[in-house]
N, C-alpha and C positions, 0 to 999 in steps of 0.2 A: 484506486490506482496503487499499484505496487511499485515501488522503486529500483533501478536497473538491478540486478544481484551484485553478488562482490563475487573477485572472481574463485573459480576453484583453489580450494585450501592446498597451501603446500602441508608436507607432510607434519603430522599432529608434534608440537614439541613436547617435551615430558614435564608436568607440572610440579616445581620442587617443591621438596619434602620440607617445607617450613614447620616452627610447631603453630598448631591450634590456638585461632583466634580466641580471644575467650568469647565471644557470642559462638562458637563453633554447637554448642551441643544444642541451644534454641534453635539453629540453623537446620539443623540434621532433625529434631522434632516436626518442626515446622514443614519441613518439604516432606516428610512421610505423612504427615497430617494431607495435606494438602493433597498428595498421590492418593489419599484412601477416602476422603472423604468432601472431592472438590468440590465447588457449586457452580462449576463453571459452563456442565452443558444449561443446565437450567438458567442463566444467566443469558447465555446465547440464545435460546428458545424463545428466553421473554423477548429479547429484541428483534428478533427474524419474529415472531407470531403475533406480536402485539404492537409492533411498529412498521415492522415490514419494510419497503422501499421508502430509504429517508434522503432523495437527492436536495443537494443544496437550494434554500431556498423556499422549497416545497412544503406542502400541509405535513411530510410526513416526515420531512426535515425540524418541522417544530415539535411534532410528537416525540421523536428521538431527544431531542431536548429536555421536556417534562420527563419524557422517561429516563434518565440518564440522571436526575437531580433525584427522583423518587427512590431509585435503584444505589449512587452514591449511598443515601440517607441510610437507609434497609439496613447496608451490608455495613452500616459500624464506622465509615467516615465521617470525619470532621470539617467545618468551614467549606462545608460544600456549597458551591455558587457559580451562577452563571457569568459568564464575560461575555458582553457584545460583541459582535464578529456584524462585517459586511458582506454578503458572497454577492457571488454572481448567480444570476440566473439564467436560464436556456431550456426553452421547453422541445419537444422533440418532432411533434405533431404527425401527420401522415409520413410514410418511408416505402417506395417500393423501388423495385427495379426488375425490369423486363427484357430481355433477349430476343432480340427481334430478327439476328440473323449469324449463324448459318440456319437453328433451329429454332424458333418462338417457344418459349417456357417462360417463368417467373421467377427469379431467384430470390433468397430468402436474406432479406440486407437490413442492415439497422446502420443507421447515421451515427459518425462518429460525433462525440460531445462539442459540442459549440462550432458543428457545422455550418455553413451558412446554408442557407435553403437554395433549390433552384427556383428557375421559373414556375408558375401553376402546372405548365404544360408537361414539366420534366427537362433534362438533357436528353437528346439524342445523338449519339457518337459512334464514330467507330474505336475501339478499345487499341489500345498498345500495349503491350504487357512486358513489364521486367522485373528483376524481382527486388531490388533493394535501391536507396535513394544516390546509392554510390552509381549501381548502372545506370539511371535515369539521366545523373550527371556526363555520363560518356555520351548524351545521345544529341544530335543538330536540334538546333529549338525546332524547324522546320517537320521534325519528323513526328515532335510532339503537339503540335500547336494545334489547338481545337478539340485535341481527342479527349478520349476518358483513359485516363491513365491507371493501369492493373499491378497493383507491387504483390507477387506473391512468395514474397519471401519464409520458408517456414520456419516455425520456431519447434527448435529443438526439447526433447523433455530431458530435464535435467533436476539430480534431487537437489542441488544448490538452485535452481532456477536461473543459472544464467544464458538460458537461451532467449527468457525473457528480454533483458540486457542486450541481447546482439539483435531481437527480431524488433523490438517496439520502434524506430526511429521510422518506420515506414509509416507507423500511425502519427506520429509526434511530427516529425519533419517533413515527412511525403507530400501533404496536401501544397505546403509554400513552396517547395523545391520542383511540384509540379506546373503550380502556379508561374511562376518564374518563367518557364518555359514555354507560356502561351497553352499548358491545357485547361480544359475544360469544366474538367473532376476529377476526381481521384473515388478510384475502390481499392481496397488492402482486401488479401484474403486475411482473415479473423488471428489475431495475437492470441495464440492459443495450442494447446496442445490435446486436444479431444477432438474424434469424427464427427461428431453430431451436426444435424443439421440447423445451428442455431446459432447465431451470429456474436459476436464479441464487441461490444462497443468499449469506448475509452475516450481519455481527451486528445483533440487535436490543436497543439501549436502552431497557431498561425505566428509569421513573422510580417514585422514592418513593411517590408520591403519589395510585399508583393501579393497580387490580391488575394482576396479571399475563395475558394470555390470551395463547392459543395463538395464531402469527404464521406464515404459510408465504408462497412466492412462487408463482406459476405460471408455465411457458413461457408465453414472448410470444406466440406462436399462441392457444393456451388462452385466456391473457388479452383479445385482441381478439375471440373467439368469446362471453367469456362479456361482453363489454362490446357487443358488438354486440346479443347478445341482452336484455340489460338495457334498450335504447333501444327497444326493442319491448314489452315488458312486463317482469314480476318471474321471477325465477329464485328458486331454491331448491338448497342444495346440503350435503352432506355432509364434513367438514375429518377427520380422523383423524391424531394427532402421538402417538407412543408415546416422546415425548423424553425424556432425563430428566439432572438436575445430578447429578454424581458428587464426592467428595471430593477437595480440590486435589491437585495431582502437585506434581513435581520436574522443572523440566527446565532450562536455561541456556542464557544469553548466551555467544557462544563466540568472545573476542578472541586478534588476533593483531598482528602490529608488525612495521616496517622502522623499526628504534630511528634515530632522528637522529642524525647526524655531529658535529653541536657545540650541540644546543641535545636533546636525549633527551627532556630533559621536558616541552619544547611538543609539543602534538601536532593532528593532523588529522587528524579523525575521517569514514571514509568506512562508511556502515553500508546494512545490509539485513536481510529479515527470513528466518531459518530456517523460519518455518513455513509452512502452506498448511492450507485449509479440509481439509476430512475425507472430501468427494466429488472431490476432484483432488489429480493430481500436480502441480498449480500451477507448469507451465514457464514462463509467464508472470509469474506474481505468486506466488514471486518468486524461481524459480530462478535465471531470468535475472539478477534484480539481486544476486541473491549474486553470480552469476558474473562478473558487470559490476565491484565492487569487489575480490573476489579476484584475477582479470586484473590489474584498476590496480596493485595490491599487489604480486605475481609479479613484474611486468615493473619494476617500482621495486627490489624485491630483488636484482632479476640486474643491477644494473645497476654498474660501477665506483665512480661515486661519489654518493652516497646525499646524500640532502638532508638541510639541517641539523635540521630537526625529525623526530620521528617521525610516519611515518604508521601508522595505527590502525587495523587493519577491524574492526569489531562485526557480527555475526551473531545478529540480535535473537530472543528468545524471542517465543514467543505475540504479535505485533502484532495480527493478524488477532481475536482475541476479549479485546483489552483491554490493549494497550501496555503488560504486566505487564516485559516484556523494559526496557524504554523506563526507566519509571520504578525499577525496582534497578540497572539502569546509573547513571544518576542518582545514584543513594543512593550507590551504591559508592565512587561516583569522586569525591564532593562536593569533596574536598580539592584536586584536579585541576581540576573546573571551570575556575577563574581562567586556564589552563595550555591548554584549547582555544583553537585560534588560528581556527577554522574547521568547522564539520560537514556533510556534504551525503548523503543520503541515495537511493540506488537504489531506485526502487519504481516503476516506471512501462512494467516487461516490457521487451519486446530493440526499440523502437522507436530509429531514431535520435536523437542530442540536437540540438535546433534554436536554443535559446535558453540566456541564460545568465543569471541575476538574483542580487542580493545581497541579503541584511539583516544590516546591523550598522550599526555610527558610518556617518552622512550622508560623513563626514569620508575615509572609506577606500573612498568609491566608485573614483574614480579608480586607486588602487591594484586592485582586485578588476579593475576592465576591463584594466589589465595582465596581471593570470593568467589571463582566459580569452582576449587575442590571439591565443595559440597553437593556440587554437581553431578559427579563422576560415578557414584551409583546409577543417577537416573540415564548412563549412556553418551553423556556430555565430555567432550574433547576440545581442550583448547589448544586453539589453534595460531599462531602466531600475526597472520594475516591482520592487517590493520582493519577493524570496522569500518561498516559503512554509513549507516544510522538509517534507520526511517525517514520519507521526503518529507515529515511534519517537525523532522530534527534537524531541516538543512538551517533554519536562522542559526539554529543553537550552535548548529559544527562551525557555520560562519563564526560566531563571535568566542570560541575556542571551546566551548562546553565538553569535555568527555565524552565518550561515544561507546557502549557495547552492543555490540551483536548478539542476542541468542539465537541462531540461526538455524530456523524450522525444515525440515525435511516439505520439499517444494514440488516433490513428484507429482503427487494429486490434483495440485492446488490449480493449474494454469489451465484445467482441464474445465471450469464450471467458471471462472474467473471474469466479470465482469457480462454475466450471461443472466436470463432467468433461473437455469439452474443451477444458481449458488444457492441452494437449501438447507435444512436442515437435514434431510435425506444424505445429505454426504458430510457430517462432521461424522469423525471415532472419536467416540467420548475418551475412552484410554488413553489419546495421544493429547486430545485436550488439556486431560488432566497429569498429563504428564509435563507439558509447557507450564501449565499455573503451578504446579510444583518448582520448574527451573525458574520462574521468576521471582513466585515468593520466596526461595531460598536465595537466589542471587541480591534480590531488595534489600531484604533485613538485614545479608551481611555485609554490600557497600554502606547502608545508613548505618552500621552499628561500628565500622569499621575506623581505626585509628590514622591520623593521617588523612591526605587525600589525593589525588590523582590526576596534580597536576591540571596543564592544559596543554589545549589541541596544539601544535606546531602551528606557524602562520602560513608555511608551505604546505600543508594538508586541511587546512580548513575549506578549502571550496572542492564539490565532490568535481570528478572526472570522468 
């Protein structure tokens, strides 16, 4: 799961000309180190090739585990160890869906995450189609009640990714909001920005307040066929989800450290998520961004002289079906809290970083455009926009943690994104390692950095 975008950047402010931190010239080593000599596609390799699809929960959910404490180890971390986590689990089982009229064909559907199943038999319905949860709300329950309800709202490609941000709530909200209204099921055409005929899953939020029905997506081909066809008269079609919820598992949060030189117990927090959906090896989302923060971390460990705080990577549990990882980090470390000086989260696949944005004290802006200066060779502009943080950094934003954005170039990304083919066939190693360059130079120099950065405001700690 990727988290809504932030929205488009107002215009770049100009980063003042302060003098040079004295960590500046390790800073400016270390990230050309890092741009010349990453270990980051091989990092992602091992996890896409050697662990593959690691959905919460799952056999391959625990292999990501092993491999995540072996890989810490390897690459020069300290006090690496597992944290128990509880996720949920949801397996997926049989999924089809059949068109039974104006034309009989099969369409190519994958159940959204923690859908309910239907009957053995399937649903059979006739389809209503709108495109977003807002139209659905303009409609008589009468007009909805019984059908298979069709959102095919599209998602726009955008290099910030905030098309993402205005198309998901069809998958997130759609299914209850249909529910409500007496239908049946719900299909979304696929959250996505590629033709292919290859379907997008993701999580679906059920609410309280209203049953559950079975929720699938369709390839975006499918999806324009059966919209096209609806413009012309009614359609009828057959949904089949043999899904089902299984007893929670055991799996973990898996941190590691470059302890700090004189201050050990401040730390900065650089995190990603170990998991990936169940239909991919998720090289994108979010192999990549493990490997984008273990990078920054390795090349901070080798390095002579280590900055005064520690740096921290987290290796989140389960993000993708419910920030289970997120919030017992949270719990664990409550005591620590106070002690984050900073957290910034990897989740935006091997796209280059373009932009840089802060949230904490108004008061330590100026400070934060000092630590991403050294940015500014590799293409990096900071931008005044307040951060957003990664959804495995919402506890954190909750209880005031500081919040940066390196904010990846997203064109790509939405295109293979929660699919089979998130591969290794589509990372660029160059922009990889151009990201684990803007981290491990942004790391070393908030941990090395004098001072600190405040906290969140109490009126911006819950996202919107």
């Amino acid at each position: 799961m990727t988290p809504p975008s932030r929205p488009e950047p107002t215009a770049p402010a100009q980063i003042a000309a302060d003098p040079p931190a004295p960590s500046a010239g390790t800073v400016e080593a270390l990230r050309d180190a890092v741009l010349s000599s990453s270990q980051a596609w091989e990092t992602t390799r091992s996890l896409v090739d050697e662990v593959g699809p690691r959905f919460a929960g799952s056999p391959g959910d625990r292999a990501a585990v092993a491999w995540a404490q072996r890989t810490l180890t390897a690459h020069g971390l300290q006090n690496v160890r597992a944290e128990k986590v509880k996720v949920p689990r949801w397996q997926r089982g049989h999924e089809a869906a059949h068109l039974i009229a104006p034309y009989p064909r099969d369409l190519v559907v994958a159940a959204l995450g923690g859908s309910a199943p239907t009957p053995p038999r399937g649903i059979t319905a006739e389809v209503i189609a709108v495109p977003t949860v807002a139209d659905l709300d303009k409609l008589d329950r009468k007009a909805v009640e019984g059908r298979i309800v069709f959102f095919h709202a599209r998602m726009e490609r955008t290099q910030t990714g905030t098309g993402y941000g205005k198309a998901v709530s069809i998958r997130t909200a759609g299914p209850s909001a249909a529910a409500r209204k007496g239908a049946a099921a719900v299909i979304i055409r696929s959250v996505g920005t590629d033709v292919e005929r290859i379907p997008h899953t993701g999580a679906v939020f059920y609410q309280a307040d209203a049953p559950r029905i079975p929720a699938a997506a369709l390839s975006v081909p499918d999806a324009e066929m059966l919209e096209r066809l609806l413009a012309k008269g009614p359609a009828k079609l057959t949904l089949t989800l043999d899904s089902k919820v299984l007893p929670d598992a055991e799996s973990a949060n898996i941190l590691g450290e470059v302890p700090g030189s004189s201050a050990p117990d401040e730390i900065v927090l650089l995190g990603a998520h170990l998991d990936s959906w169940d239909l991919t090896p998720g090289a994108l989302d979010d192999a990549a961004g493990c490997a984008i923060v273990i990078e920054a971390a390795r090349a901070i460990a080798a390095l002579p002289r280590k900055p005064r705080r520690t740096v921290r990577v987290v290796l989140f549990a389960n993000e993708e079906f419910g920030i289970s990882g997120a919030r017992a980090y949270a719990a664990a470390h409550a005591a620590e809290i106070p002690r984050h000086l900073i957290a910034i989260e990897a989740d935006l696949g091997d796209g280059k970083v373009l932009t840089a944005s802060f949230l904490g004290s108004d008061t330590a802006r100026p400070a934060f455009e000092a630590l991403v200066r050294p940015l500014v060779p590799l293409g990096v502009t900071f931008i005044p926009d307040d951060a957003h943080g990664g959804s495995d950094l919402i506890p954190l934003r909750a209880l005031g943690v500081p919040l940066a954005d390196l904010h990846q170039d997203a064109t790509r990304y939405f295109d293979v994104h929660h699919t089979p083919n998130d591969t290794m066939a589509k990372i660029v190693r160059e922009d990889l390692d151009q990201a684990a360059a803007a981290y491990a130079a942004f790391a070393y120099a908030a941990a090395d950095m004098s001072g600190d950065l405040g906290r969140i405001p109490e009126d911006k700690r819950q996202r919107r």
